[in-house]
OpenMM code with the backbone's topology and positions (N, CA, C; nanometers):
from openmm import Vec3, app, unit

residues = "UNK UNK UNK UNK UNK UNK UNK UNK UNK UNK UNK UNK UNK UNK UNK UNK UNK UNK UNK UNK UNK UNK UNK UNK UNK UNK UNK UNK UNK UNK UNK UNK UNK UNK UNK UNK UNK UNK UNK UNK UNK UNK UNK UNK UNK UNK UNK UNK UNK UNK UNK UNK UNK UNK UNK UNK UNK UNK UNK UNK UNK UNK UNK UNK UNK UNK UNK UNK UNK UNK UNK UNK UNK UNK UNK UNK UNK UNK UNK UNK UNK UNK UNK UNK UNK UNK UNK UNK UNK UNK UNK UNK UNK UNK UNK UNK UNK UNK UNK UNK UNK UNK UNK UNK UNK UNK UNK UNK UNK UNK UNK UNK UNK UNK UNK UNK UNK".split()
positions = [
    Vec3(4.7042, 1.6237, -3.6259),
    Vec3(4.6761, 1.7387, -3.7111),
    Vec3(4.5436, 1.8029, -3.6743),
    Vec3(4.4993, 1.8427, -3.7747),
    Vec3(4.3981, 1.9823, -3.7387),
    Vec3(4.2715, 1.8336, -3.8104),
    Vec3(4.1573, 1.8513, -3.7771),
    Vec3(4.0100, 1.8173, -3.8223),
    Vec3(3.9725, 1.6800, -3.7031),
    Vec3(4.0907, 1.6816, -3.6231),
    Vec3(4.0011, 1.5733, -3.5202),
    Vec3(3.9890, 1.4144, -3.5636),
    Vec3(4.1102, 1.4127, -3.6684),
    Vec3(4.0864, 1.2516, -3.6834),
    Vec3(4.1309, 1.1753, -3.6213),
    Vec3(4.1503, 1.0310, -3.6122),
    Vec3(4.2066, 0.9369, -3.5117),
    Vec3(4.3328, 1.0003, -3.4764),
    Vec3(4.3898, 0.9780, -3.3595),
    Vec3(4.5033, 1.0092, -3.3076),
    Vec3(4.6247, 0.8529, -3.3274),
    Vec3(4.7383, 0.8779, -3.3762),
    Vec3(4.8487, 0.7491, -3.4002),
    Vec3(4.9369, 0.8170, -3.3390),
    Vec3(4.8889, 0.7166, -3.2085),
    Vec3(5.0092, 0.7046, -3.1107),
    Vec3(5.1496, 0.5872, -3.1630),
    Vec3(5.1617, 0.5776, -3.2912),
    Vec3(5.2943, 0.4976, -3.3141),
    Vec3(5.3646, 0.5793, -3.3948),
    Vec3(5.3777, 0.6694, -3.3828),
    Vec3(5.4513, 0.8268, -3.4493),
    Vec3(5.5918, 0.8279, -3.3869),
    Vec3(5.6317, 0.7788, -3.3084),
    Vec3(5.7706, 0.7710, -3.1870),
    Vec3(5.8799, 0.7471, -3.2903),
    Vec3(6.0070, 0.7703, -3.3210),
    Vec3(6.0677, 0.7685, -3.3978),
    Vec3(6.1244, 0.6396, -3.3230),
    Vec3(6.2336, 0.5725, -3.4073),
    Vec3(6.2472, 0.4284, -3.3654),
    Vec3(6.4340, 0.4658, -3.2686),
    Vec3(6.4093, 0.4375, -3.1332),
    Vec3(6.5407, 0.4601, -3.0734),
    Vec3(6.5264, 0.6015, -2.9842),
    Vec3(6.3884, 0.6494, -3.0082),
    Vec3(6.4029, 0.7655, -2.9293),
    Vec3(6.2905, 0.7179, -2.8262),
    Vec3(6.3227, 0.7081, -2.6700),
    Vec3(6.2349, 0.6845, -2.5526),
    Vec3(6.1228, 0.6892, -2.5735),
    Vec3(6.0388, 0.5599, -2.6083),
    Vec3(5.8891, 0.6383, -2.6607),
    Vec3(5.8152, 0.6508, -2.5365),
    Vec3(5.8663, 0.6442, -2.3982),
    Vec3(5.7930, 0.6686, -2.2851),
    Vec3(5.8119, 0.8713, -2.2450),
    Vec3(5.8503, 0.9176, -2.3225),
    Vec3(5.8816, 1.0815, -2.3125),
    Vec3(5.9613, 1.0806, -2.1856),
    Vec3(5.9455, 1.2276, -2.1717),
    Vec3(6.0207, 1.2980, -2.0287),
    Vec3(5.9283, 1.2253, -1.9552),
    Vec3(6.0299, 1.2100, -1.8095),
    Vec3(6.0011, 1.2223, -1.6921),
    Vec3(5.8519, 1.3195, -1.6405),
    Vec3(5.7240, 1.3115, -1.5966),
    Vec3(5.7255, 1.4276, -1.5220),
    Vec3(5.6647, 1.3461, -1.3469),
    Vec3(5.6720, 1.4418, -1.2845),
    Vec3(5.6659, 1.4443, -1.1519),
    Vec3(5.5147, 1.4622, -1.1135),
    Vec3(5.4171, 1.3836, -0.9953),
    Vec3(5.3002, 1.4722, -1.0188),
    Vec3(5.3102, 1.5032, -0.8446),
    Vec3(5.2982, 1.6269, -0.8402),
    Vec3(5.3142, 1.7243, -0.7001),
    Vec3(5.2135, 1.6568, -0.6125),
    Vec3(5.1169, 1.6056, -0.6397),
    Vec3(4.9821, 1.5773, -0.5630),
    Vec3(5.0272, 1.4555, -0.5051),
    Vec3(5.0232, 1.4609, -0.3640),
    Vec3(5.1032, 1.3411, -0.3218),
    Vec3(4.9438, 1.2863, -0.2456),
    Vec3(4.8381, 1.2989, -0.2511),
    Vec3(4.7251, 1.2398, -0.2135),
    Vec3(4.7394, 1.0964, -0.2140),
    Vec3(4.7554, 1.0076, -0.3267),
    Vec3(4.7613, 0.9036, -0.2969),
    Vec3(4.8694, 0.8252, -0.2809),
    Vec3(4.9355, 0.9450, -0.2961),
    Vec3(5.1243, 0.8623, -0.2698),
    Vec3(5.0991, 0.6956, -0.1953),
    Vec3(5.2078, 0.6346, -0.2189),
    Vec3(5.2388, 0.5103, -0.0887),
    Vec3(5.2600, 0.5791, -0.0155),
    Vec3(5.2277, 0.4701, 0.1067),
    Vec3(5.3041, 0.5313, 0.2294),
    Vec3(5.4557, 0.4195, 0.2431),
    Vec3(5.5587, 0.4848, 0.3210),
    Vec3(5.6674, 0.4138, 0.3387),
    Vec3(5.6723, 0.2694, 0.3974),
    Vec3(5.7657, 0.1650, 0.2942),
    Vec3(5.7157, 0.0928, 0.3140),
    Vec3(5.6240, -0.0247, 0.2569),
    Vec3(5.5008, 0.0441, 0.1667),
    Vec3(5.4259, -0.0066, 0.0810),
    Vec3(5.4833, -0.0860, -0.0371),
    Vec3(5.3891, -0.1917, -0.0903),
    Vec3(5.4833, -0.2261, -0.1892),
    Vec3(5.3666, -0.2067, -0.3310),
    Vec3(5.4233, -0.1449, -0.4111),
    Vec3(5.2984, -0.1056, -0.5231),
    Vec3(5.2399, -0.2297, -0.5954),
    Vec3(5.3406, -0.3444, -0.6308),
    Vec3(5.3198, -0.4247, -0.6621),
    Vec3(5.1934, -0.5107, -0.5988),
    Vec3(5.2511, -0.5199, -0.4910),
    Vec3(5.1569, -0.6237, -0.4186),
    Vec3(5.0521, -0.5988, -0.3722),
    Vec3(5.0154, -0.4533, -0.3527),
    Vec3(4.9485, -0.3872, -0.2994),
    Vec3(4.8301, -0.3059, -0.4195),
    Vec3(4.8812, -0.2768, -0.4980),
    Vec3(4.7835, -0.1810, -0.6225),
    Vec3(4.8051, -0.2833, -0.7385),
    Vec3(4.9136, -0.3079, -0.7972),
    Vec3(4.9194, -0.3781, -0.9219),
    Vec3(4.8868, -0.4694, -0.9217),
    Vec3(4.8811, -0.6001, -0.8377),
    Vec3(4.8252, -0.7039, -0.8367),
    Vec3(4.6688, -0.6492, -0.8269),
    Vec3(4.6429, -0.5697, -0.8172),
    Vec3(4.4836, -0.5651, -0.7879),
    Vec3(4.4297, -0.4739, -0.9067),
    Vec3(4.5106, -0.4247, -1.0401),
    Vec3(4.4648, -0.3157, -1.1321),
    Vec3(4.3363, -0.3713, -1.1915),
    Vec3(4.2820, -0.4593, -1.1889),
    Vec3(4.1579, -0.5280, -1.2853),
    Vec3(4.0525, -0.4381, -1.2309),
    Vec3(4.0613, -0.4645, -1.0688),
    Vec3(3.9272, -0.3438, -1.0416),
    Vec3(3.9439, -0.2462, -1.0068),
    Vec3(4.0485, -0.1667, -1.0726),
    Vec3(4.0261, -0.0080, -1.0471),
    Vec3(3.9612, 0.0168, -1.0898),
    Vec3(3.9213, 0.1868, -1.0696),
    Vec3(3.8445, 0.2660, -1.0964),
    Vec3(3.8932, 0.3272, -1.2501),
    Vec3(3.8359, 0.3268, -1.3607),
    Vec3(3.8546, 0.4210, -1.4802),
    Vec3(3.7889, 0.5491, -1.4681),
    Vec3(3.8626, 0.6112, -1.5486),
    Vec3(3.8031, 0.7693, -1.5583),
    Vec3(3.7692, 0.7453, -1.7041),
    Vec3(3.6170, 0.8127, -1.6983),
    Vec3(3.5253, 0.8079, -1.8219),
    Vec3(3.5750, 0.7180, -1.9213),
    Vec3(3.5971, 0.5517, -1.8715),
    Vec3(3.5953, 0.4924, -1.9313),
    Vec3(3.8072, 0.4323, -1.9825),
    Vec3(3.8669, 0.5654, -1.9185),
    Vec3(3.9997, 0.5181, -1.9184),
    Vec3(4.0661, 0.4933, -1.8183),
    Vec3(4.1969, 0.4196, -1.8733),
    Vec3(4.2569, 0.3525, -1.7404),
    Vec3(4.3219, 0.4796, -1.6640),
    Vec3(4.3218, 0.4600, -1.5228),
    Vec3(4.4098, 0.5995, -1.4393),
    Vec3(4.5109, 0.5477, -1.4546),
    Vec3(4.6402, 0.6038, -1.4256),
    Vec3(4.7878, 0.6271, -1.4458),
    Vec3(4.7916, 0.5835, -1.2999),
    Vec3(4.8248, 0.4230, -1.2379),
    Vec3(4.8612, 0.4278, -1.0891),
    Vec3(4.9864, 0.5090, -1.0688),
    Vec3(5.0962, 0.4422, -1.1686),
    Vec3(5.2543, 0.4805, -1.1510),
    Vec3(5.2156, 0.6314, -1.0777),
    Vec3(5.1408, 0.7441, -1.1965),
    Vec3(5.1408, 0.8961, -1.1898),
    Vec3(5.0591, 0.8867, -1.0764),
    Vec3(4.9754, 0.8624, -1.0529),
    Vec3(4.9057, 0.9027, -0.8729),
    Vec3(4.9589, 0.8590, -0.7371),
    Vec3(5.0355, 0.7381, -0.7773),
    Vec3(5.0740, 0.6485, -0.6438),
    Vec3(5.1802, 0.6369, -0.6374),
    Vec3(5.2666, 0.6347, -0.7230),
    Vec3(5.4349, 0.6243, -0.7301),
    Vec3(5.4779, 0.7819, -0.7824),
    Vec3(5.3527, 0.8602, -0.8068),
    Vec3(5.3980, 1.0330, -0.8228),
    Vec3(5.5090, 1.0102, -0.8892),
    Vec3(5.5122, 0.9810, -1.0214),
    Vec3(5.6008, 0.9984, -1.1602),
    Vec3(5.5422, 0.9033, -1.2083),
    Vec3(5.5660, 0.9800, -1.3723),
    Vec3(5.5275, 0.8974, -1.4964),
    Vec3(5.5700, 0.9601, -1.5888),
    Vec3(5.5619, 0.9366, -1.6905),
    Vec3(5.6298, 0.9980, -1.8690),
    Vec3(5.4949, 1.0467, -1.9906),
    Vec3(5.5923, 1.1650, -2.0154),
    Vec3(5.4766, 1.2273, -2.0961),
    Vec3(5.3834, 1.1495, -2.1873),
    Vec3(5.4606, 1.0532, -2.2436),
    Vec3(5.3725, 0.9612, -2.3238),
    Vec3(5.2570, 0.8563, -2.2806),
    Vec3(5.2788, 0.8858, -2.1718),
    Vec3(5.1606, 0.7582, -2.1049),
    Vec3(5.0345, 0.8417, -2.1624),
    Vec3(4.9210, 0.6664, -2.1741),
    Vec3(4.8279, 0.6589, -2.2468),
    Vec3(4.7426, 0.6752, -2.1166),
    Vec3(4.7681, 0.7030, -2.0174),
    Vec3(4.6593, 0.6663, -1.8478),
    Vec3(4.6065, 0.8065, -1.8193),
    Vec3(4.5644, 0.7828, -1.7456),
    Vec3(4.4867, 0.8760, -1.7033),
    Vec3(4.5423, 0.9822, -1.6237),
    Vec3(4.6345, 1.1072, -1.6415),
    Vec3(4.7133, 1.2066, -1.5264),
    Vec3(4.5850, 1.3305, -1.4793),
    Vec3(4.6353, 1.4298, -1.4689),
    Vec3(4.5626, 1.5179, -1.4297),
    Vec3(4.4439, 1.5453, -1.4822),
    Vec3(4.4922, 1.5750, -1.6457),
    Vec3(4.3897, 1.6453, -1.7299),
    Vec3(4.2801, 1.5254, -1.7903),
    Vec3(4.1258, 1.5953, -1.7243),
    Vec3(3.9954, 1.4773, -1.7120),
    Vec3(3.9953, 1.3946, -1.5764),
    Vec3(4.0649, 1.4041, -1.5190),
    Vec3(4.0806, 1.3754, -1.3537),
    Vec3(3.9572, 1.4514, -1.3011),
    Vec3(3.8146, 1.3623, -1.2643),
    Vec3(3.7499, 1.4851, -1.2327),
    Vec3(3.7556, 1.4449, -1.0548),
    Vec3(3.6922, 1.5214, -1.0098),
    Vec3(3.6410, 1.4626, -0.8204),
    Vec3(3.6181, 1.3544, -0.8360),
    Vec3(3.4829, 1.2973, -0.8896),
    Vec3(3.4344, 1.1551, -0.8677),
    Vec3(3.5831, 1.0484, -0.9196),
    Vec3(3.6124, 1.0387, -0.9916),
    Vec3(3.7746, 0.9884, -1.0476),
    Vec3(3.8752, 0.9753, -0.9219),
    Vec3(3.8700, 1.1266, -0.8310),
    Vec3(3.9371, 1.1304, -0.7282),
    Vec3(3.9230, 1.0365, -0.5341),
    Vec3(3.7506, 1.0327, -0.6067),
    Vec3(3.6655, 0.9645, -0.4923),
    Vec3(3.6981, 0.8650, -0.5165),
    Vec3(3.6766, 0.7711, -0.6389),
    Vec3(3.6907, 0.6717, -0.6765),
    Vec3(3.8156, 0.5918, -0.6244),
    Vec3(3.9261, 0.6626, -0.6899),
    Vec3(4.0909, 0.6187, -0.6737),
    Vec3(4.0969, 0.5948, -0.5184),
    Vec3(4.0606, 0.7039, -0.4410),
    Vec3(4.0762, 0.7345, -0.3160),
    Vec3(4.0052, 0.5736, -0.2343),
    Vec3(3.8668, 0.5682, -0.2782),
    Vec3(3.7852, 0.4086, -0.2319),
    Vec3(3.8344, 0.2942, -0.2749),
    Vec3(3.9235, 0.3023, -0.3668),
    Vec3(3.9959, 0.1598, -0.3770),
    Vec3(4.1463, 0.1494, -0.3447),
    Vec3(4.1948, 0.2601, -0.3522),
    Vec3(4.3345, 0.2411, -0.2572),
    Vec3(4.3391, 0.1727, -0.1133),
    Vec3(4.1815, 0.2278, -0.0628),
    Vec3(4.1721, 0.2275, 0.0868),
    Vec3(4.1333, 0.0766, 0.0983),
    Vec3(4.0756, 0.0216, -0.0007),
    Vec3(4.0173, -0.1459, -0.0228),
    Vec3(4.1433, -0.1715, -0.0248),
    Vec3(4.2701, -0.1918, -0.1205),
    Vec3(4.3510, -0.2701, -0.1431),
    Vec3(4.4097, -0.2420, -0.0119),
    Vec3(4.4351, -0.1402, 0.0079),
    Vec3(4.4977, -0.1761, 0.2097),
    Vec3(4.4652, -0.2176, 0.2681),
    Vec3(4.3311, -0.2033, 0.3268),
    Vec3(4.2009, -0.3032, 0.3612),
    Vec3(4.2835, -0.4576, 0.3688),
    Vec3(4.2349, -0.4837, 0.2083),
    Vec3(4.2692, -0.6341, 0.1842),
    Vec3(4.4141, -0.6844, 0.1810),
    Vec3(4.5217, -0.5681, 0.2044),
    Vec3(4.6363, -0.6158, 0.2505),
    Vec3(4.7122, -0.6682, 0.4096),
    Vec3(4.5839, -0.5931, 0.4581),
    Vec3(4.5988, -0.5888, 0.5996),
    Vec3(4.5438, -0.7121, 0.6595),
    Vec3(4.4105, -0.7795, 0.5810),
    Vec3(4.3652, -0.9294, 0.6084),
    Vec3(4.4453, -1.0782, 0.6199),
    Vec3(4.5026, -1.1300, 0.7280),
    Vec3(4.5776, -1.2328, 0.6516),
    Vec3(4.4960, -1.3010, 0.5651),
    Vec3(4.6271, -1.3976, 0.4696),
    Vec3(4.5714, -1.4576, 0.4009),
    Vec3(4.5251, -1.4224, 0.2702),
    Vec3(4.5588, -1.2760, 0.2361),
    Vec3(4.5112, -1.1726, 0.1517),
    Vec3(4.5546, -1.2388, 0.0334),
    Vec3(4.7281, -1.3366, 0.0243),
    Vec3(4.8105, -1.3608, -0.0648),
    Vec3(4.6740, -1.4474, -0.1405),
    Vec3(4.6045, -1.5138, -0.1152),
    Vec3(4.5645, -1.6565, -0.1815),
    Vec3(4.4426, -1.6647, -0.1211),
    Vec3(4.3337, -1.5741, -0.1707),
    Vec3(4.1860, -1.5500, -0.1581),
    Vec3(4.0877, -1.6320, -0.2231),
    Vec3(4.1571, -1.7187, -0.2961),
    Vec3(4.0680, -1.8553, -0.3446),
    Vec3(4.1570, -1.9861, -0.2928),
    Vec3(4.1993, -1.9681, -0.1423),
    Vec3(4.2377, -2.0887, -0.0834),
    Vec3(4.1302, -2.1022, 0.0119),
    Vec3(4.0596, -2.2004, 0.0204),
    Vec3(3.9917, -2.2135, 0.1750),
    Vec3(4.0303, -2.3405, 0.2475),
    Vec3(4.0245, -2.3108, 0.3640),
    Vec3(4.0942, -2.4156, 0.4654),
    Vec3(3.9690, -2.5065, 0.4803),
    Vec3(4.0096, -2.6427, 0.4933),
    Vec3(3.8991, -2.7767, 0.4721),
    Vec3(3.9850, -2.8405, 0.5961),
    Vec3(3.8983, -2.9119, 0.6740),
    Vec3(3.9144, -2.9936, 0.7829),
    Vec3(3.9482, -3.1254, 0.7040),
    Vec3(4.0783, -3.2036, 0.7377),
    Vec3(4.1256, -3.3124, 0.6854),
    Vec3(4.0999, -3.3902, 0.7098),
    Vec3(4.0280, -3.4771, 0.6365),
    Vec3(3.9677, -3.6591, 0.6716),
    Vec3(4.0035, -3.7017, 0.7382),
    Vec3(4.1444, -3.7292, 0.7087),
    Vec3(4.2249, -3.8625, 0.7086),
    Vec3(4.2861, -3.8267, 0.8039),
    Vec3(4.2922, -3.7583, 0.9279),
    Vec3(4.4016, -3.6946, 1.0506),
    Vec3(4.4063, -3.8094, 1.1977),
    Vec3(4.2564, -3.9035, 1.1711),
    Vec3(4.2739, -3.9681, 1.3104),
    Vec3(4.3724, -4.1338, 1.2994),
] * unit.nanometer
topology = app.Topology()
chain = topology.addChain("A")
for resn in residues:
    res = topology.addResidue(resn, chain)
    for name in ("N", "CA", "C"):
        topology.addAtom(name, app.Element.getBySymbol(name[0]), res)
């Protein structure tokens, strides 16, 4: 309503998609590339993304280019440059660190075995 009070996002009527329409986002900047797997590659790694002023970005909407009107993430609007720099420096890390073997299990370290002679 009108005066700016809290916003209740549990307004969704019960049985109607509370993820809204479909929309598409044209900006294929950080698209995957073919091939990629989002999972293994961005989602396993969402803890250290980048937030915009403090909110979470929308990977699905930047990287899988679709998401639903109702998402609570971060799409275009408040997307500023630095947001864009940001997204852009850690996409390029998680490829980075996909490209390292061994990437799967980064708190394994290899120990020379005692007992081998």
């Amino acid at each position: 309503g009108i005066g700016g009070g809290p916003v209740n996002r549990e307004k969704t009527p019960p049985g109607d998609g509370d993820k809204g329409k479909r929309i598409e986002n044209t900006n294929s900047t950080y698209a995957m590339a073919q091939g990629e797997n989002f999972s293994k590659l961005l989602y396993a790694n969402r803890k250290t993304a980048p937030k915009s002023n403090g909110n979470i970005i929308c990977l699905s909407y930047w990287v899988r280019s679709f998401c639903y009107q109702n998402c609570p993430r971060v799409h275009d609007k408040g997307f500023t440059a630095a947001d864009k720099t940001a997204l852009g420096r850690w996409i390029a890390e998680c490829r980075a660190k996909a490209q390292t073997p061994d990437a799967e299990e980064p708190d394994f370290v290899p120990r020379a075995e005692e007992n081998e002679e």
